[in-house]
C-alpha angles and dihedrals in degrees: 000000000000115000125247134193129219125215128210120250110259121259121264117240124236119255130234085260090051089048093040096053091040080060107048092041083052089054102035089049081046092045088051098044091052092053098049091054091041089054096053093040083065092043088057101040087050095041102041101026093078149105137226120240121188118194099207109197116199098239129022104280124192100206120045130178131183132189123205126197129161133191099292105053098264120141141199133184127220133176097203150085109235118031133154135242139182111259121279138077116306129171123229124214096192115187113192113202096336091306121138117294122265111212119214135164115225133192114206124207134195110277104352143111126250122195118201106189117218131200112218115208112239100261110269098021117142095014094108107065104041117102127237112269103182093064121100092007125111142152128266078252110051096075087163098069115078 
């Protein structure tokens, strides 16, 4: 018997739809990819580019609050003594136990620390000599009070 060989059958070729999806689940995976490295590229820029800034009163205080503005105008609030920012000038609006607000600008630099000192008030100073407020005011609604 004589041999034969036998050939495949040649592949079929792929069609415009079969291109045409190859190349859009190739897009969509790299558009994905992209974003997601984007994304932790911003995490760790937000999370890792900052300085430390540490508000010292002069005396151990129980209420603390600190305003943050920039430059432009932003603002942020904190109740603490040390938080962090992104480097630049800010100005800080720190409150110590309900006293009057002490105003300071602060430039804030990558990885350092950046003190701010506050003067308490002695408690009770200043307490004396302001007036009642509360007497006499009252609201459009409250037609009891006199």
């Amino acid at each position: 018997m004589p041999e034969t060989t036998v050939s495949p059958p040649p592949a079929p070729t792929k069609g415009k739809v079969e291109k045409a999806h190859h190349l859009l689940s190739l897009v969509s995976t790299a558009a994905g990819v992209a974003g997601a490295l984007g994304a932790t590229f911003v995490w760790l820029f937000a999370s890792l580019y900052v300085g430390d800034v540490e508000v010292q009163p002069d005396r151990p205080v129980g209420a603390l609050v600190v305003k943050v503005y920039d430059r432009k105008g932003q603002s942020a609030e904190y109740h603490m003594k040390s938080f962090q920012l992104m480097p630049g000038s800010y100005h800080l609006e720190v409150s110590a136990d309900g006293g009057p607000a002490q105003h300071s600008d602060v430039e804030v630099r990558f990885h350092e620390k950046c003190p701010v000192p506050v003067r308490v008030a002695p408690a009770g100073a200043g307490l004396e000599n302001e007036p009642d407020r509360t007497e006499g005011k009252h609201h459009w609604w409250q037609f009891w009070r006199k």
